[in-house]
C-alpha positions in Angstrom: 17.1 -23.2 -9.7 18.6 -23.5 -6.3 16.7 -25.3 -3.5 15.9 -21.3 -1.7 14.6 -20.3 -5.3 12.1 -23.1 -6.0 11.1 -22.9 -2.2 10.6 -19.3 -2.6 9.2 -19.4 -6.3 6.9 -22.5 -5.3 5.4 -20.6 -1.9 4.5 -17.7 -3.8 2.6 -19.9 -6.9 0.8 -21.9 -4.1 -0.2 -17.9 -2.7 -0.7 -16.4 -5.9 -3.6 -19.6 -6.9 -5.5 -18.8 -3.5 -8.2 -16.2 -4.9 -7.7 -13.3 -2.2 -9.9 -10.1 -3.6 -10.7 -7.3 -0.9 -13.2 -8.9 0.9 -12.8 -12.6 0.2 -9.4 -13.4 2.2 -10.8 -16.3 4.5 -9.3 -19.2 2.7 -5.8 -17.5 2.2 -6.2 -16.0 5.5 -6.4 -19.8 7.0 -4.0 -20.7 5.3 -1.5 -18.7 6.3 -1.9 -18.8 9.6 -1.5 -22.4 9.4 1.7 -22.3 8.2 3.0 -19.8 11.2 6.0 -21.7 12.8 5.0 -22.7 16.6 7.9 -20.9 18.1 6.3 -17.5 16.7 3.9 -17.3 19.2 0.2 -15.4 18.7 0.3 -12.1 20.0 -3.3 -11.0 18.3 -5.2 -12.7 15.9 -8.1 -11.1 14.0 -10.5 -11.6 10.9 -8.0 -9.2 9.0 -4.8 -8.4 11.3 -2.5 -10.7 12.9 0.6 -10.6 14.5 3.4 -13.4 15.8 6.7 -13.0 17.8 9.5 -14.6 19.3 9.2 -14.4 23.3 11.2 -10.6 23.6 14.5 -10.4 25.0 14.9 -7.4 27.2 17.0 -4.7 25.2 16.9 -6.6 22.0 15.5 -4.2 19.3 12.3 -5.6 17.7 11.9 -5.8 14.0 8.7 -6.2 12.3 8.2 -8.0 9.0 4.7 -7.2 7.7 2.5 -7.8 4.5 -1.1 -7.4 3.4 -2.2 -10.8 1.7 -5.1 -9.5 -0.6 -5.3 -8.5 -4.2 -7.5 -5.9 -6.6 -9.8 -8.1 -8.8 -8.6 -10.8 -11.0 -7.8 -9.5 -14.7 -7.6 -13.2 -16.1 -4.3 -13.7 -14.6 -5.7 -16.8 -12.5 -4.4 -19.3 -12.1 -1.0 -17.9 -11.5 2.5 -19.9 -13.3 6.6 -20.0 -13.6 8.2 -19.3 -16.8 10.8 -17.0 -17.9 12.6 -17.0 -14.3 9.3 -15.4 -12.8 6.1 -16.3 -10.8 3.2 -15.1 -12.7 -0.4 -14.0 -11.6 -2.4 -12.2 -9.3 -0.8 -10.5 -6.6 2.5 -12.0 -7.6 4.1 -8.6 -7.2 1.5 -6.5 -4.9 2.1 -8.8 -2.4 2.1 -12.0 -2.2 5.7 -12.5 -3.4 7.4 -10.0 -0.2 4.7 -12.4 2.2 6.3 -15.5 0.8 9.5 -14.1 1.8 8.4 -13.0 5.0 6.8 -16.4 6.0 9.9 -18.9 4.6 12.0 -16.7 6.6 10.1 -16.7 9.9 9.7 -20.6 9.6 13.7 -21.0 8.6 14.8 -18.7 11.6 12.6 -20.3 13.8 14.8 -23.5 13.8 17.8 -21.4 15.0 18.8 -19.8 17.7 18.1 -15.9 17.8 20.1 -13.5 16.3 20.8 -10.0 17.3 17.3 -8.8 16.6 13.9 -10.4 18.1 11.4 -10.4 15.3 7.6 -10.3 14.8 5.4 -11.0 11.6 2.1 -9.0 10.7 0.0 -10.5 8.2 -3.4 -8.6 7.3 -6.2 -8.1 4.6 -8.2 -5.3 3.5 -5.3 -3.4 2.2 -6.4 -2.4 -1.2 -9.4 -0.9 -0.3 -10.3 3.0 0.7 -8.7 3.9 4.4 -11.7 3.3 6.3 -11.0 -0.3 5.8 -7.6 -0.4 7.2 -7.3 -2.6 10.2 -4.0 -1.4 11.7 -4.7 1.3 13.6 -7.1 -1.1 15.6 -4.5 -3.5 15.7 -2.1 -0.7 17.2 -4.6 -0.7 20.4 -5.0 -4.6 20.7 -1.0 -5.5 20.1 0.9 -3.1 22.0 4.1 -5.2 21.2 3.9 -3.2 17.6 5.0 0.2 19.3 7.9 -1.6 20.5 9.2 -1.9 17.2 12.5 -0.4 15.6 11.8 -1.0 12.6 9.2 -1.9 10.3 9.9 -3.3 7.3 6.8 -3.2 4.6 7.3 -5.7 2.0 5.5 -4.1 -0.6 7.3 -4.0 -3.9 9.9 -2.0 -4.1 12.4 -4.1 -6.8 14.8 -4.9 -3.8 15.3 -1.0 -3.4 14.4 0.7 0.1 11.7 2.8 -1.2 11.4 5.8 2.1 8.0 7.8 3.8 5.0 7.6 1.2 2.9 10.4 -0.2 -1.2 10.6 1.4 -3.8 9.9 -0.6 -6.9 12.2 -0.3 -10.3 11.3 -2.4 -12.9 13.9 -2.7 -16.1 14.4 -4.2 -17.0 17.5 -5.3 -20.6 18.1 -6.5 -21.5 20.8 -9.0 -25.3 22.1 -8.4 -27.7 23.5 -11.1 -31.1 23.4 -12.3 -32.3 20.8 -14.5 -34.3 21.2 -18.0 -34.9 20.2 -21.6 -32.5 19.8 -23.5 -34.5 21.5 -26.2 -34.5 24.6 -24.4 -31.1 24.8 -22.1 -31.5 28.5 -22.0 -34.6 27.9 -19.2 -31.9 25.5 -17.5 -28.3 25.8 -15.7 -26.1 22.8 -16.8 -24.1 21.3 -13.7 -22.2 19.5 -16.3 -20.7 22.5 -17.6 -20.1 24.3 -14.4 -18.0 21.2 -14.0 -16.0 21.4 -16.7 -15.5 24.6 -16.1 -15.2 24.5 -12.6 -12.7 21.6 -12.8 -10.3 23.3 -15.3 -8.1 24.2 -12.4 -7.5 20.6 -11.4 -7.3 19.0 -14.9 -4.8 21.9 -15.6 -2.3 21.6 -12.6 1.1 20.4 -13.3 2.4 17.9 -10.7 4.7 19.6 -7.9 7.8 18.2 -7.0 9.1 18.2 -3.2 12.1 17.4 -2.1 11.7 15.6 1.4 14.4 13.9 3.0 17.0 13.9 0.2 14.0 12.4 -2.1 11.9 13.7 -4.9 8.3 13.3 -4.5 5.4 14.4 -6.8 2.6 16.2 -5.7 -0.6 15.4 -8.0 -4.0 16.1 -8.5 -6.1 13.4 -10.6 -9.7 13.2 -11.8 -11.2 9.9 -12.2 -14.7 9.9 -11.8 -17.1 12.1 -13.3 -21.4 11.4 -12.9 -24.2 13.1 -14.6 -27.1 13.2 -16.2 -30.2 10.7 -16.1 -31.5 10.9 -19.6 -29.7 11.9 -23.1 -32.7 14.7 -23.2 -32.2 16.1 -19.9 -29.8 18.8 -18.7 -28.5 17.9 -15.8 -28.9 19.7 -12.2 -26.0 17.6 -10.7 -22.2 16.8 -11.6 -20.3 14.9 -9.4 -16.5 14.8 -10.1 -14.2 12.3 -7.9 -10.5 13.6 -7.3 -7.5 11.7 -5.8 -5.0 14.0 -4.3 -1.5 12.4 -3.5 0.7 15.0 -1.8 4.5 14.7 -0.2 5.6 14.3 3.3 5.8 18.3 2.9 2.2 18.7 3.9 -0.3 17.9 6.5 -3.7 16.4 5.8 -5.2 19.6 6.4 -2.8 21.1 4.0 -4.4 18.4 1.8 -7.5 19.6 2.1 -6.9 23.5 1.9 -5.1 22.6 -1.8 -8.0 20.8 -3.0 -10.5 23.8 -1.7 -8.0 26.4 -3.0 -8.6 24.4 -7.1 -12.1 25.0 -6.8 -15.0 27.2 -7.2 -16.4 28.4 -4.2 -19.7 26.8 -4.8 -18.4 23.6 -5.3 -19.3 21.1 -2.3 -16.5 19.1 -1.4 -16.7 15.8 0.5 -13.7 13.9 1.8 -14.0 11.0 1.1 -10.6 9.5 2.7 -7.7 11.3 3.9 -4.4 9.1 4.5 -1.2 10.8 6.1 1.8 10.4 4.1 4.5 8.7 6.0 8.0 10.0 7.5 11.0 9.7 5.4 13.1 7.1 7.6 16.3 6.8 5.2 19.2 7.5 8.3 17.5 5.3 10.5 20.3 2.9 11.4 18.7 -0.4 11.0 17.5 1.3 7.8 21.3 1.5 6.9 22.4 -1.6 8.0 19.1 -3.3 5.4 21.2 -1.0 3.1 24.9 -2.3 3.8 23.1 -6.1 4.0 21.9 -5.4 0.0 19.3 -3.2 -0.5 19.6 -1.7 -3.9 19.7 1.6 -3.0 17.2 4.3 -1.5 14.4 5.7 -3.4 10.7 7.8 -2.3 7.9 5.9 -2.2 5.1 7.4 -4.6 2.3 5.6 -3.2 0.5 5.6 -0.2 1.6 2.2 2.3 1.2 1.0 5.4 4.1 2.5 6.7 2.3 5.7 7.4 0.4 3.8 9.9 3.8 3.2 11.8 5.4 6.8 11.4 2.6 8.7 12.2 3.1 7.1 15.6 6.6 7.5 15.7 7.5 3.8 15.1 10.3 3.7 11.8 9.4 2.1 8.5 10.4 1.4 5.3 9.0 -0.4 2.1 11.1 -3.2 1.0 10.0 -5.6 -1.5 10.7 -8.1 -4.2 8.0 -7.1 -6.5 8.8 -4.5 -9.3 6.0 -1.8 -8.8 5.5 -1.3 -12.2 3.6 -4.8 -12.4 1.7 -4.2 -9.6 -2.0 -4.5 -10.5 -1.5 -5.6 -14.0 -2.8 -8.4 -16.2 0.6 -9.6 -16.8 1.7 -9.1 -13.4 4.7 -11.1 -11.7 7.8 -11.2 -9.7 11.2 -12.1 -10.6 12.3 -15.5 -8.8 15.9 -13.8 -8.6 13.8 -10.7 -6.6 12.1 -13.4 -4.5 15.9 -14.8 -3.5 17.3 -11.1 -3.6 15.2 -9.7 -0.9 15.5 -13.2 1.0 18.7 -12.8 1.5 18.6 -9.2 2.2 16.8 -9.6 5.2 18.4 -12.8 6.2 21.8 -10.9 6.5 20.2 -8.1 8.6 18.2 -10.4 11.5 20.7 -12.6 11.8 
């Protein structure tokens, strides 16, 4: 390997063994801010959102690198390794690989003089839990340096690709009311179990819907995965509770969401939102996003996921996901990231800032 691979492949190992679950970031958390070159100086730094820049230059557009440093829960894939021309473990792709990037890149363009673009790198936690957890919209009030920005640049994985906008996420619970029994005699009883089976048939039936946004296909889907009832094997139930993620294109407001989701169900089904995410703007013609493009980026693609970049666009800042990681090894037992990715997207970005 070439000294930037095993410098890239070795900072992402020494990531990947730092447990980081939702929740339980302090140690990683420490020590990344640790290893923040000094010339990046601290604009805010919180329990779960930080952000460093280079002193601005007056008319010297501002590009934000940004990553979330914690990970679902372990699947036996810790500690992490490198074999086969990858880093191996937890988080590897989902993202501590792009915040290895993002960090050697900082402390290597620190030592130089600065290039055509001033640059700032956000680091937080808490990313892969529900949206009342995310930190960045406070952070947006406490840094206003962030809506100075050009361009954001999410390093989530994206296989080296530019992957544009990002569909919301909705999560609804919808509760299904009867009147309980014995089983015995269900004829004296009304089953909420079956009125959700029924009542759900709508959902569980719906074909995904594709939108065109932007130039890009995204799918619009409707998922059950929870379903609660029932207290005792002898007991109809007078309560079925039915969890449903909804992730829809840039096409359609969160209200729009919201009316869908209504529209699939019975009328005397309650629904509770539980979260409700905006998806994000397309930003493909942006023309720092073309110049990441001319610089390397493997093309352009829609992001079908919800990321933080919907945090940026919904206030009119540009953003894009570009990543190392493959996506289809994100939150996997066997997950990983190529050490030709880690070097890929390295050099990407190194081409565009400087």
């Amino acid at each position: 390997m070439s000294t930037l691979a095993e410098r890239l492949a070795g900072r992402t190992l020494e990531l990947v063994d730092i447990p980081s679950e939702s929740m339980h970031e302090d140690a990683i958390r420490a020590h990344l801010h640790a290893l923040v070159p000094d010339a990046f100086s601290a604009i805010h730094v919180g329990d779960d959102a930080a952000l460093w820049a280079r002193p601005r230059r007056p008319g010297t557009p501002l590009v934000v690198l940004a990553g979330h440093y914690d990970t679902v829960p372990a699947q036996g894939n810790l500690p992490g390794s490198i074999s086969g021309g990858s880093v191996h473990g937890l988080g590897a792709a989902d993202m501590k690989g792009g915040v290895a990037v993002a960090l050697e890149l900082v402390r290597e363009l620190a030592t130089e003089d600065p290039g055509p673009f001033d640059v700032a790198l956000l680091l937080f936690g808490k990313e892969e839990l529900p949206p009342s957890f995310d930190p960045l919209p406070a952070l947006f009030e406490e840094a206003p340096l962030l809506h100075e920005a050009t361009l954001a640049i999410l390093l989530e994985p994206t296989a080296g690709a530019i992957h544009a906008g990002c569909v919301g996420t909705l999560t609804a619970r919808v509760t299904f009311s009867g009147v309980s029994g014995h089983a015995a005699r269900p004829w004296l009883a009304d089953n909420a179990l079956e009125r959700a089976i029924v009542g759900l048939e709508r959902i569980a039936a719906r074909e995904r819907r594709e939108a065109v946004v932007g130039g890009l296909t995204f799918y619009e889907t409707v998922t059950l995965t929870r379903l609660e009832a029932g207290i005792a094997d002898n007991v109809v139930p007078d309560a079925a509770v039915a969890t449903v993620n909804l992730r829809y294109p840039p096409d359609r407001d969160p209200d729009g969401a919201v009316g869908l989701l209504r529209d699939l169900l019975p009328a005397d089904a309650a629904l509770e939102v539980v979260g409700n995410s905006p998806p994000a703007r397309v930003v493909a013609d942006a023309p720092l996003a073309r110049q990441l493009l001319a610089a390397g980026a493997r093309g352009v693609e829609p992001k079908q996921a919800w990321t933080n970049v919907a945090d940026f666009t919904t206030r009119g800042i540009d953003a894009i996901n570009f990543g190392p990681g493959d996506p289809v090894f994100a939150h996997r037992r066997d997950e990983q990231v190529s050490i030709d990715g880690l070097v890929h997207c390295y050099e990407t970005l190194r081409r565009l800032l400087t």
